[in-house]
C-alpha positions in Angstrom: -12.0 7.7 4.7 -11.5 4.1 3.6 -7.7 3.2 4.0 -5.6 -0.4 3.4 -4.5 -1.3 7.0 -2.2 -3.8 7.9 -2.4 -6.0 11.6 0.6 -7.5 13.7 0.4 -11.1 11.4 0.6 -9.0 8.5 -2.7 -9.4 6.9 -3.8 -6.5 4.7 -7.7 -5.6 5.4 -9.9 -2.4 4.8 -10.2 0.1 7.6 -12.7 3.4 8.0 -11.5 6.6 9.7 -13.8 9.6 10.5 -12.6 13.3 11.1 -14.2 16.7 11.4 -11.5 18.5 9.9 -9.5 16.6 7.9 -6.4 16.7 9.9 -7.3 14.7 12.7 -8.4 11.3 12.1 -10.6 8.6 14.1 -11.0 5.0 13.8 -14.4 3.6 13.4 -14.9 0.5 15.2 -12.7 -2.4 16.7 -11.9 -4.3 13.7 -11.6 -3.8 10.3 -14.8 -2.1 7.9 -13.8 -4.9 5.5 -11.8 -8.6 5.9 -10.3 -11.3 3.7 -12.5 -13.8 3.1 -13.0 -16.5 5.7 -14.6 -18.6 2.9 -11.6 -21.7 2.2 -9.8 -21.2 -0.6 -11.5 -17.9 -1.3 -9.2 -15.8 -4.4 -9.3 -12.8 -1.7 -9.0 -14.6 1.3 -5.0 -13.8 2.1 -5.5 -9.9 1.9 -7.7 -7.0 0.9 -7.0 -3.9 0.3 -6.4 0.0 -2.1 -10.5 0.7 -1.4 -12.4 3.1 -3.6 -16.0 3.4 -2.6 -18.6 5.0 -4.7 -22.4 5.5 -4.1 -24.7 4.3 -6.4 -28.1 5.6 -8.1 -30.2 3.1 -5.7 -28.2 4.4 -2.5 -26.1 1.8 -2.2 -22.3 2.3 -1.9 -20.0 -0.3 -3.7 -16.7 -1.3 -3.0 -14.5 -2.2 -5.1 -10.7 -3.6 -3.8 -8.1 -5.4 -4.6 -8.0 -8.9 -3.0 -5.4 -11.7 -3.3 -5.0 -15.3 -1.9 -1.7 -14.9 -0.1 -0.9 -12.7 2.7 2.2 -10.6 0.9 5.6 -10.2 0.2 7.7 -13.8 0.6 4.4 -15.9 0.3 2.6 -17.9 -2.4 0.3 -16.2 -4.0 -1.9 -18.4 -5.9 -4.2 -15.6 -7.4 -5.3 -12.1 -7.1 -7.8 -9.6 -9.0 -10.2 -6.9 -8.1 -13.7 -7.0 -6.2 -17.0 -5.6 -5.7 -18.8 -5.7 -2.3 -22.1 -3.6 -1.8 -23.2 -1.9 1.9 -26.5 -0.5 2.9 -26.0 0.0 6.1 -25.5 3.7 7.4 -22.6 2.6 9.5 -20.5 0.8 7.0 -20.4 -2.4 8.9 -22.6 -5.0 6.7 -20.6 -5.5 3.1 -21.9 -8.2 1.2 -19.2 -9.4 -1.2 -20.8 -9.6 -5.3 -19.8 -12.4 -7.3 -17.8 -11.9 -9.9 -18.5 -13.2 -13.8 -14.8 -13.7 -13.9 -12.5 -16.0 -12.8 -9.5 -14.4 -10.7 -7.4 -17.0 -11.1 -7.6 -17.5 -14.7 
């Protein structure tokens, strides 16, 4: 399961949980499955978060999220919109972020 997360600074990122039977839940990994941007002045580099994952006919899965350029509540937030990312990987660890044909911020 894909779930919004939140850490101790308050940055909203994208977290993966594993469970056999639906009641009990386990984090996958240290960190989170999917971060804001480190790119500067990236339109989802404040927060990411409210996954929905989908597999594709070519056996990819694609992400898509809503990202934004603040970090939440009582901050600036310059711009936000929604995003595609794409993962091969069996693990979920390796998203590669797909550029968008729109601009966020317009």
């Amino acid at each position: 399961m894909f779930y919004e997360a939140i850490d101790d600074e308050g940055t909203h990122s994208i977290g993966l949980a594993t469970s056999k039977d639906g009641l009990q839940w386990d984090k996958v990994g240290d960190g989170p499955a999917f971060a804001p941007s480190t790119e500067f002045g990236a339109w989802d580099g404040g927060a990411v978060g409210r996954p929905n994952v989908v597999k594709l006919d070519n056996g990819k899965y694609r992400l898509y999220y809503y990202g934004q350029s603040g970090k939440g509540v009582g901050i600036s937030q310059e711009w936000s919109g929604i995003g595609m990312a794409e993962c091969t990987s069996p693990n979920w660890s390796s998203w590669q972020r797909i550029e968008s044909t729109h601009d966020p911020r317009a």
